[in-house]
PyMOL Python script that loads the backbone (N, CA, C, O; Angstrom):
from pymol import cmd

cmd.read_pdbstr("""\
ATOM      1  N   UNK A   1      -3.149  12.692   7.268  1.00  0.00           N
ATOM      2  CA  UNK A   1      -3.563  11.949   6.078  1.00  0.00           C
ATOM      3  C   UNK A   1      -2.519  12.150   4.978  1.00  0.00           C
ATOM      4  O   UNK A   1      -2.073  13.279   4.778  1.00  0.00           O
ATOM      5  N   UNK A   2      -2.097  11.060   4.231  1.00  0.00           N
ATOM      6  CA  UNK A   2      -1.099  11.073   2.858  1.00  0.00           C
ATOM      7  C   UNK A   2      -1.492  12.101   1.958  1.00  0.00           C
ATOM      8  O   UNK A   2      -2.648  12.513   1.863  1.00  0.00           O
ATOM      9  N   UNK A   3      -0.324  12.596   1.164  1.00  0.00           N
ATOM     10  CA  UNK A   3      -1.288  12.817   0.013  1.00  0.00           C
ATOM     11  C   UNK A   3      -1.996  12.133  -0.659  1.00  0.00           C
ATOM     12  O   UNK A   3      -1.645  10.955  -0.595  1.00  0.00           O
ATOM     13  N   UNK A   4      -3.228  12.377  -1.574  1.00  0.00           N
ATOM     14  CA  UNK A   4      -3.593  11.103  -2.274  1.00  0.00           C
ATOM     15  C   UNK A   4      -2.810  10.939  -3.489  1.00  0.00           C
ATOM     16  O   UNK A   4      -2.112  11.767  -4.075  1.00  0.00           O
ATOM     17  N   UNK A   5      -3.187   9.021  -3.921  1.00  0.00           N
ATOM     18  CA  UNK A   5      -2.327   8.607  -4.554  1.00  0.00           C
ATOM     19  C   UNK A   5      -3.251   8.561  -6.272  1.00  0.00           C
ATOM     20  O   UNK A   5      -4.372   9.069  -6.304  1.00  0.00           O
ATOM     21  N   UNK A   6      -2.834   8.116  -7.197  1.00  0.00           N
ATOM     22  CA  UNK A   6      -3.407   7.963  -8.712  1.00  0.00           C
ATOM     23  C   UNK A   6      -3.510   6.247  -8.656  1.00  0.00           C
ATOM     24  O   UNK A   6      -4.335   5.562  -9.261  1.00  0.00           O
ATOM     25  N   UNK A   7      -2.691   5.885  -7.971  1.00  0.00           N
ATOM     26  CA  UNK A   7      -3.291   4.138  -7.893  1.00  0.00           C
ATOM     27  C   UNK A   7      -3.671   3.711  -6.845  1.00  0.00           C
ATOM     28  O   UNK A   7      -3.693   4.482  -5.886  1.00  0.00           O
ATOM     29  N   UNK A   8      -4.112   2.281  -6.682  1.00  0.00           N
ATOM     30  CA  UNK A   8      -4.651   2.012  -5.032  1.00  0.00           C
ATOM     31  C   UNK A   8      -5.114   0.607  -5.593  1.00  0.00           C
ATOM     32  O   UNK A   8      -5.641   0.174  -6.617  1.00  0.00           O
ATOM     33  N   UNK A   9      -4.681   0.161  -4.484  1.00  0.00           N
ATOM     34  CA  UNK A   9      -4.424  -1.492  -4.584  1.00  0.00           C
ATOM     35  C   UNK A   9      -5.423  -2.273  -3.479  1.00  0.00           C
ATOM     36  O   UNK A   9      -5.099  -2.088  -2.306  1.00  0.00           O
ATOM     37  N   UNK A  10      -6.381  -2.968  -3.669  1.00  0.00           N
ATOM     38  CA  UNK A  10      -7.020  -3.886  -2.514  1.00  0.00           C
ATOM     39  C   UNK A  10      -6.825  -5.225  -2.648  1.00  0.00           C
ATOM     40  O   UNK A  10      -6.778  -5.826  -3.721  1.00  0.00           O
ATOM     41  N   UNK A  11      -6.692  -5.774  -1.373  1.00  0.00           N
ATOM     42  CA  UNK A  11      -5.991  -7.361  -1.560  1.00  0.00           C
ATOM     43  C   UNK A  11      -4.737  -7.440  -1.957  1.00  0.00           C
ATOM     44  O   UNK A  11      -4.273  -7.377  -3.095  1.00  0.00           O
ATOM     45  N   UNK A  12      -4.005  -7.643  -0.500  1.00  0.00           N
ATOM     46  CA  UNK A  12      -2.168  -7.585  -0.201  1.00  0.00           C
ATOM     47  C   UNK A  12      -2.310  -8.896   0.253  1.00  0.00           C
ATOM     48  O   UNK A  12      -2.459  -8.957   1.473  1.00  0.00           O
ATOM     49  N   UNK A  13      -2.314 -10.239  -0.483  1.00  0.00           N
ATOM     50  CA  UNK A  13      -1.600 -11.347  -0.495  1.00  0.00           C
ATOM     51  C   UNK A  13      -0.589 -11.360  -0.925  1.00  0.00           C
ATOM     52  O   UNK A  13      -0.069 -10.280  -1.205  1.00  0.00           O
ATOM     53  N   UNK A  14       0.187 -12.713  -1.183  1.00  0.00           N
ATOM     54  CA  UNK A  14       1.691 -12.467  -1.792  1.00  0.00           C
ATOM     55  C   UNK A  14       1.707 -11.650  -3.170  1.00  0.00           C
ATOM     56  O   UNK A  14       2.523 -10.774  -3.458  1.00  0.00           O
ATOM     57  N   UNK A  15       0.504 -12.167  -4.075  1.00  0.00           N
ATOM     58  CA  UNK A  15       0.891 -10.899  -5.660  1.00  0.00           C
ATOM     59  C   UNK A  15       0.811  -9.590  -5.234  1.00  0.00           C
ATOM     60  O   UNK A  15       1.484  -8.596  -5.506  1.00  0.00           O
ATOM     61  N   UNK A  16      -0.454  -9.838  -4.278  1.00  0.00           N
ATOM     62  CA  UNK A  16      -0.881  -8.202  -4.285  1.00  0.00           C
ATOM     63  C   UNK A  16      -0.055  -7.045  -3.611  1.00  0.00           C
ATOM     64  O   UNK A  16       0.060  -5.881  -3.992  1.00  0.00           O
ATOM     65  N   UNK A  17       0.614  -7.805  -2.265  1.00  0.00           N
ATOM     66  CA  UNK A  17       1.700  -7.136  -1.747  1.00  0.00           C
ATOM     67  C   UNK A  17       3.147  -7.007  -2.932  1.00  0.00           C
ATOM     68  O   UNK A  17       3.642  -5.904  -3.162  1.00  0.00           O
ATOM     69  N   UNK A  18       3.628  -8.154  -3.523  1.00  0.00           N
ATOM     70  CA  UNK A  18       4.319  -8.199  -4.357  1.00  0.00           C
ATOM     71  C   UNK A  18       4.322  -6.769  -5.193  1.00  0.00           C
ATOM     72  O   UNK A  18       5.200  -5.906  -5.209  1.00  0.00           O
ATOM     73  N   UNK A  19       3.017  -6.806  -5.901  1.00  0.00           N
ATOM     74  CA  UNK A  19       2.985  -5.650  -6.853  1.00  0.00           C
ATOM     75  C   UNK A  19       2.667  -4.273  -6.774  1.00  0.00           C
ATOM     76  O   UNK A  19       2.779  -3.379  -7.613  1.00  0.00           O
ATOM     77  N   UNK A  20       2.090  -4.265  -5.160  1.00  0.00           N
ATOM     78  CA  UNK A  20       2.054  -2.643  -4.307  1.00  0.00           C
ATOM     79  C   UNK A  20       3.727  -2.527  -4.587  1.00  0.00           C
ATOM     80  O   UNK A  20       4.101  -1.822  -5.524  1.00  0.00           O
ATOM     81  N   UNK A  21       4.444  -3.041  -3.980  1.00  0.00           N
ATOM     82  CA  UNK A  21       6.060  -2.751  -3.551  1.00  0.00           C
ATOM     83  C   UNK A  21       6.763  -2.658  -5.071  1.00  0.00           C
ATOM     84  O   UNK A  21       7.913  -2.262  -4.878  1.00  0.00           O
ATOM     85  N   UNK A  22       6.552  -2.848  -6.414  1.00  0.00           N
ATOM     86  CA  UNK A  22       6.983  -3.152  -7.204  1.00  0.00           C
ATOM     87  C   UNK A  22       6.694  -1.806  -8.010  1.00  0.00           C
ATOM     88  O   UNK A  22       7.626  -1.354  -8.675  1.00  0.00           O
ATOM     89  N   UNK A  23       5.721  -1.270  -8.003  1.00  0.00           N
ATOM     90  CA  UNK A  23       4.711   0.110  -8.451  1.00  0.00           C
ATOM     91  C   UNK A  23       5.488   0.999  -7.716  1.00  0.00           C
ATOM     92  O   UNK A  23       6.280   1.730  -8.311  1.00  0.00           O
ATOM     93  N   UNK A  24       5.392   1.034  -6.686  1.00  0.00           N
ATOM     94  CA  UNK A  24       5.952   1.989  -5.568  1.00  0.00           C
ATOM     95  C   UNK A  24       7.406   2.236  -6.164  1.00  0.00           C
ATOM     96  O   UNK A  24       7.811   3.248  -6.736  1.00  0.00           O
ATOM     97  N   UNK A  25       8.156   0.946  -5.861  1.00  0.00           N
ATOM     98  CA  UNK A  25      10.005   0.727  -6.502  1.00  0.00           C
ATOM     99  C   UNK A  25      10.287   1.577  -7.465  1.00  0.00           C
ATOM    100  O   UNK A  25      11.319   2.245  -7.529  1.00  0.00           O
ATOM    101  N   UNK A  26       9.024   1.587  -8.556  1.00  0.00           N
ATOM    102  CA  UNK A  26       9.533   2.307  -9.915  1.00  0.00           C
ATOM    103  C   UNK A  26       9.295   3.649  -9.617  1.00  0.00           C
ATOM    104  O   UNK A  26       9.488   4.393 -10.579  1.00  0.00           O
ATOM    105  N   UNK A  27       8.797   4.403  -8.187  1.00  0.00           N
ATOM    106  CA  UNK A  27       8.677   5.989  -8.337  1.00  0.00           C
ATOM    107  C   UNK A  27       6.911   6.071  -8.102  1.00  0.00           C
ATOM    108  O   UNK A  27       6.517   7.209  -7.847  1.00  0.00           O
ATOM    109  N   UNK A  28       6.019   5.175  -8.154  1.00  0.00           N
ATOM    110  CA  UNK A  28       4.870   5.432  -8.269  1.00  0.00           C
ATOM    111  C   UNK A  28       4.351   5.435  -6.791  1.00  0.00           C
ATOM    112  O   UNK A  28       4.651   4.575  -5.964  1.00  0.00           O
ATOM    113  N   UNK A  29       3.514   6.535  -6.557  1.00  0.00           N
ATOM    114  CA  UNK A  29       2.988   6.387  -4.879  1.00  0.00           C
ATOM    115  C   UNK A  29       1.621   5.586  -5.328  1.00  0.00           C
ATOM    116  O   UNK A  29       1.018   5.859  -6.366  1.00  0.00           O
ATOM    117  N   UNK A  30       1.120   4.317  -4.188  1.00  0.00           N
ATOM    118  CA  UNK A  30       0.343   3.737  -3.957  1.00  0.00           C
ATOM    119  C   UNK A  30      -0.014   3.561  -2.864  1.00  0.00           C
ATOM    120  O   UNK A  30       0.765   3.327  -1.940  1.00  0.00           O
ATOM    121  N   UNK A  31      -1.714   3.663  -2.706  1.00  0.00           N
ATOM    122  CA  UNK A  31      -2.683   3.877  -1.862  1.00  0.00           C
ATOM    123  C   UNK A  31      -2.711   1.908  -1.544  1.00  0.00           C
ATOM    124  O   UNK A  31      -2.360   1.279  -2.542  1.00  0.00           O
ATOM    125  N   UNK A  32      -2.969   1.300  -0.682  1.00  0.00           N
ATOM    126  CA  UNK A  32      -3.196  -0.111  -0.032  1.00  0.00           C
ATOM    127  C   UNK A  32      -4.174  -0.175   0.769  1.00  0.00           C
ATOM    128  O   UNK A  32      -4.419   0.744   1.550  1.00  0.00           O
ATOM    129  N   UNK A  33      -5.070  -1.560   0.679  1.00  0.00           N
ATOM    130  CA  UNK A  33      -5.997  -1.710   1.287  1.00  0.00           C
ATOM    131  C   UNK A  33      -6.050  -3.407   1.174  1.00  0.00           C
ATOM    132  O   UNK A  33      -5.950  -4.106   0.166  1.00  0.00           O
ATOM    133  N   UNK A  34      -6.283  -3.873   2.860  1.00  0.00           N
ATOM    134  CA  UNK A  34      -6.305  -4.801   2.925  1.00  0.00           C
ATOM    135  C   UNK A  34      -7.818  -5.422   4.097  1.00  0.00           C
ATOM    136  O   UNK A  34      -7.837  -4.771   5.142  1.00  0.00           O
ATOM    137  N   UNK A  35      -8.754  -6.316   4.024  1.00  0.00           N
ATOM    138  CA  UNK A  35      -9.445  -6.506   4.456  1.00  0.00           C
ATOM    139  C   UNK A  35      -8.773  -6.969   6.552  1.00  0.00           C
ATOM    140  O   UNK A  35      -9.288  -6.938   7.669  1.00  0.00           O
ATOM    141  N   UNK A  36      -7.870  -7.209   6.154  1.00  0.00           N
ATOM    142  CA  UNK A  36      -7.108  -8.010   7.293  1.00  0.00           C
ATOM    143  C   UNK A  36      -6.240  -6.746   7.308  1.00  0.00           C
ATOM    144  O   UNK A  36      -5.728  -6.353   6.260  1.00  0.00           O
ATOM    145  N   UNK A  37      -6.093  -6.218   8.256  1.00  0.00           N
ATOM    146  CA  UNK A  37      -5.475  -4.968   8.436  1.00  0.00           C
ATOM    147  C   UNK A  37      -3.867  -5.284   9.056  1.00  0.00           C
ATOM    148  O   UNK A  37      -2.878  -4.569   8.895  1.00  0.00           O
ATOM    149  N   UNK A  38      -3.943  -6.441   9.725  1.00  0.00           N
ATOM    150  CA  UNK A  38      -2.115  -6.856   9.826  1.00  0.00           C
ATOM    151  C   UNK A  38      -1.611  -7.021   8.390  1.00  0.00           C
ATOM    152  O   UNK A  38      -0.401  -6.862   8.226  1.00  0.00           O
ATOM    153  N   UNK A  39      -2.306  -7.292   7.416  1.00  0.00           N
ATOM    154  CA  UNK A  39      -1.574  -6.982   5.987  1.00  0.00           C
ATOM    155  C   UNK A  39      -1.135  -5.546   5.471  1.00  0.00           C
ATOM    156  O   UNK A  39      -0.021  -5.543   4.947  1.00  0.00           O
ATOM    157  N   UNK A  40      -1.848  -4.226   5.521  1.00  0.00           N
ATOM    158  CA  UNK A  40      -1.794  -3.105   5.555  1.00  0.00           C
ATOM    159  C   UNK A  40      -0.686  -3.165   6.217  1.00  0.00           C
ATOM    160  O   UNK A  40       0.225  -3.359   5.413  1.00  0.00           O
ATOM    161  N   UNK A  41      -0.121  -3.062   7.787  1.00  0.00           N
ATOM    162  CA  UNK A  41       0.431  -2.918   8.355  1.00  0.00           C
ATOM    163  C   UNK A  41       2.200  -3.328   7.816  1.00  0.00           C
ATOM    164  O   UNK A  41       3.154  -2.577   7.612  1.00  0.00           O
ATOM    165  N   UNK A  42       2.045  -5.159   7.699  1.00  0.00           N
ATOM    166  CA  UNK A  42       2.889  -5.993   6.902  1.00  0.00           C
ATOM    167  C   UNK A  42       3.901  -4.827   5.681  1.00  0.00           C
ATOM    168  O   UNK A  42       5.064  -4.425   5.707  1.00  0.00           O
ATOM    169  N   UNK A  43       2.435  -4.553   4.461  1.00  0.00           N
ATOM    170  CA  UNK A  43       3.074  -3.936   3.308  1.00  0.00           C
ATOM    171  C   UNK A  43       3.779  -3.040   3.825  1.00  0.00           C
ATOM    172  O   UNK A  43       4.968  -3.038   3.509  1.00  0.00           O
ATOM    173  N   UNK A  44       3.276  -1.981   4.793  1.00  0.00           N
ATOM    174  CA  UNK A  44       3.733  -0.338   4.477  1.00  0.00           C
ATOM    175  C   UNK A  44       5.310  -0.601   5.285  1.00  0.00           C
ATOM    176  O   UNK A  44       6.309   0.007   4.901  1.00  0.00           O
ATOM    177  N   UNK A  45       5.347  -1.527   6.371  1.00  0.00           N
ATOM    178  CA  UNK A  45       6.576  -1.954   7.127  1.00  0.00           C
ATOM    179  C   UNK A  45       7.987  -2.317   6.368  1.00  0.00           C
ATOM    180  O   UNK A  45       9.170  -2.004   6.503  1.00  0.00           O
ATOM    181  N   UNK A  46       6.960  -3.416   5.220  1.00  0.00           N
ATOM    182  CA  UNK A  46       8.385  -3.896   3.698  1.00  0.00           C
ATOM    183  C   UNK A  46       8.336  -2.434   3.299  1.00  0.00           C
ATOM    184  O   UNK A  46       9.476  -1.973   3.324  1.00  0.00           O
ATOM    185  N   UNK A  47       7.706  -1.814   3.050  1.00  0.00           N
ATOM    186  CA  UNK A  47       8.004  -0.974   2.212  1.00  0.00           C
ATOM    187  C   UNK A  47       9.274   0.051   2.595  1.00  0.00           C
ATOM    188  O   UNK A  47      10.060   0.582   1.811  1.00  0.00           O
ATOM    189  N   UNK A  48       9.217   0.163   4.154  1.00  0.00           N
ATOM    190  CA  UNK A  48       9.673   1.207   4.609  1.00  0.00           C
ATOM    191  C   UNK A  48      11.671   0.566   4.305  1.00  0.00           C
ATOM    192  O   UNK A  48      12.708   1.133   3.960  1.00  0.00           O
ATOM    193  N   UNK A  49      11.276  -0.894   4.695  1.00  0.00           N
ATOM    194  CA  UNK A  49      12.158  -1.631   5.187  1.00  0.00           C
ATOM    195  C   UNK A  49      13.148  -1.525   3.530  1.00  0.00           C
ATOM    196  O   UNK A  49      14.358  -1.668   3.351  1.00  0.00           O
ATOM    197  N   UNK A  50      12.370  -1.312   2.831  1.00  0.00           N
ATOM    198  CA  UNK A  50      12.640  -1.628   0.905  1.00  0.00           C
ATOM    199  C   UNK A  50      13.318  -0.595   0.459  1.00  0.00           C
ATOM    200  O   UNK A  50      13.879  -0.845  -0.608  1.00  0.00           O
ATOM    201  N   UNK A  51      13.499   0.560   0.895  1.00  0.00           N
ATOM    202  CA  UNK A  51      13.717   1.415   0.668  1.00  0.00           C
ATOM    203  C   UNK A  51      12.959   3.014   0.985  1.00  0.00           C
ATOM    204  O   UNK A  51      12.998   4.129   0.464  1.00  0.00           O
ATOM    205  N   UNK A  52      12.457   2.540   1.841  1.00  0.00           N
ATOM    206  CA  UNK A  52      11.397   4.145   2.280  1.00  0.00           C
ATOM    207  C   UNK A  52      10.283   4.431   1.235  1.00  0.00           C
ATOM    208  O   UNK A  52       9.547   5.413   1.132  1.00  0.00           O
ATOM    209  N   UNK A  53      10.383   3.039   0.318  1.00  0.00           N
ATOM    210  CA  UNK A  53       8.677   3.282  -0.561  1.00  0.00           C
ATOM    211  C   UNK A  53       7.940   3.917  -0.443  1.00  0.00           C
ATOM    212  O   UNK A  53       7.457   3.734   0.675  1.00  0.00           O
ATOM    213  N   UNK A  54       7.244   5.003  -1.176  1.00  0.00           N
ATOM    214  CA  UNK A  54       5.677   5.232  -1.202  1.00  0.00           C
ATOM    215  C   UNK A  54       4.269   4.997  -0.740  1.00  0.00           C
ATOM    216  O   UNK A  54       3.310   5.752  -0.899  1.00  0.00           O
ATOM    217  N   UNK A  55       4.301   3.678  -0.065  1.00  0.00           N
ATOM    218  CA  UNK A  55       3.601   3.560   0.167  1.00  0.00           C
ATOM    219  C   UNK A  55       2.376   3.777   1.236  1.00  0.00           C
ATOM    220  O   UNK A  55       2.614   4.160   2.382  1.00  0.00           O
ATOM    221  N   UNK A  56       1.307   3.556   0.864  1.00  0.00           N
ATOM    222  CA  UNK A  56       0.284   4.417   1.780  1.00  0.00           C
ATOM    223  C   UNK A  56      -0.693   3.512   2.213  1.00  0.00           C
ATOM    224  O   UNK A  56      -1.558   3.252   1.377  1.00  0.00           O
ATOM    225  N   UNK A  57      -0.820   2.689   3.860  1.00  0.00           N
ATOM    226  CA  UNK A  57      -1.834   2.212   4.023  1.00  0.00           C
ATOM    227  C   UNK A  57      -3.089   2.587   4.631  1.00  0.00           C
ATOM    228  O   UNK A  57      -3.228   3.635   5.262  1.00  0.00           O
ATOM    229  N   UNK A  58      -4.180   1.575   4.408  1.00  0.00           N
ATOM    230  CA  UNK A  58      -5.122   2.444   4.631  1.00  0.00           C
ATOM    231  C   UNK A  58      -6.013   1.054   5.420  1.00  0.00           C
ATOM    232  O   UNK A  58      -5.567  -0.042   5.081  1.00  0.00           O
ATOM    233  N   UNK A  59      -7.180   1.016   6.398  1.00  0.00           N
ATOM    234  CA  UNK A  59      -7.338   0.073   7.391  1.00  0.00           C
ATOM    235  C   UNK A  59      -8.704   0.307   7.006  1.00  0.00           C
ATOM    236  O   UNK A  59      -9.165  -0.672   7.593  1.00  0.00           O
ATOM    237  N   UNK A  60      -9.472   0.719   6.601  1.00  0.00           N
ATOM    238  CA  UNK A  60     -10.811   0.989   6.473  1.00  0.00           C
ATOM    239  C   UNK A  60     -11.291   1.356   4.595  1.00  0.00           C
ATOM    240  O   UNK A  60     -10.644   2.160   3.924  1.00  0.00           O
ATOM    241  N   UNK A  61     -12.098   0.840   4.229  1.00  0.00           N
ATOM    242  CA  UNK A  61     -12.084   1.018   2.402  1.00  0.00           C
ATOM    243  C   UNK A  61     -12.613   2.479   2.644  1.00  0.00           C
ATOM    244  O   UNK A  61     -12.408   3.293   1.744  1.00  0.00           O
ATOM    245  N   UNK A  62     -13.188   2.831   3.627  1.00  0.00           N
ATOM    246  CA  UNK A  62     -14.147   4.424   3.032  1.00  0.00           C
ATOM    247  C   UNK A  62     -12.693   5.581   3.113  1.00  0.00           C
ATOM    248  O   UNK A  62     -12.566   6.301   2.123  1.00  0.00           O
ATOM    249  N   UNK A  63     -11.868   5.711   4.009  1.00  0.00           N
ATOM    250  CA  UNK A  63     -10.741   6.348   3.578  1.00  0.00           C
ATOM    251  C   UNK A  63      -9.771   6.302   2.783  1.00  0.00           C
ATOM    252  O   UNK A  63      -9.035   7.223   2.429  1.00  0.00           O
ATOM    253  N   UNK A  64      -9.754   4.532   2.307  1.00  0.00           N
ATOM    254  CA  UNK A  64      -8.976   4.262   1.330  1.00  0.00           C
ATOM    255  C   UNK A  64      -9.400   4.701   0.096  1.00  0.00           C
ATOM    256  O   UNK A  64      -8.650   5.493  -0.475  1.00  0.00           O
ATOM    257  N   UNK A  65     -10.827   4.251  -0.673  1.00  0.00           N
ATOM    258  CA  UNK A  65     -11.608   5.271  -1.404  1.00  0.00           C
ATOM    259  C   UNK A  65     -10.772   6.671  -1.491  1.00  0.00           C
ATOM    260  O   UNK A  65     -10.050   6.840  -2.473  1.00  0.00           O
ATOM    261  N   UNK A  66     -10.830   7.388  -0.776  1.00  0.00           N
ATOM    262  CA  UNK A  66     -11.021   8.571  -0.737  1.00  0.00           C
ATOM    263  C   UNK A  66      -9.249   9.444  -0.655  1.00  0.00           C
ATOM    264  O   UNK A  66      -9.167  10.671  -0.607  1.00  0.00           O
TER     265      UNK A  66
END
""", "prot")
cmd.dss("prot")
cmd.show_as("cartoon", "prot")
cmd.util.cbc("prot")
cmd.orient("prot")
């Protein structure tokens, strides 16, 4: 499990993915949650692809929560 994050994002369409990766860019770790879990997947992949981003997905809301 990640560490946990201070933000957390649900709904990775184009803004929402947009602005996970954008949060992350500036230094900020973010938690992701997407109802459609090939989106989860999608973000944390750009992210890696972006620069090794922060980012943290999560496939289920009760762990994302948490």
């Amino acid at each position: 499990m990640p560490t946990p994050t201070r933000i957390g994002l649900a709904g990775l369409a184009v803004m929402g993915q947009n602005l996970a990766l954008n949060i992350a860019d500036k230094g900020f770790p973010i938690s992701v949650y997407n109802r459609t879990t090939s989106k989860v997947d999608e973000t944390v992949e750009r992210a890696k692809q972006e620069g090794n981003l922060p980012v943290y997905g999560f496939h289920d809301p009760g762990s994302f929560v948490q």
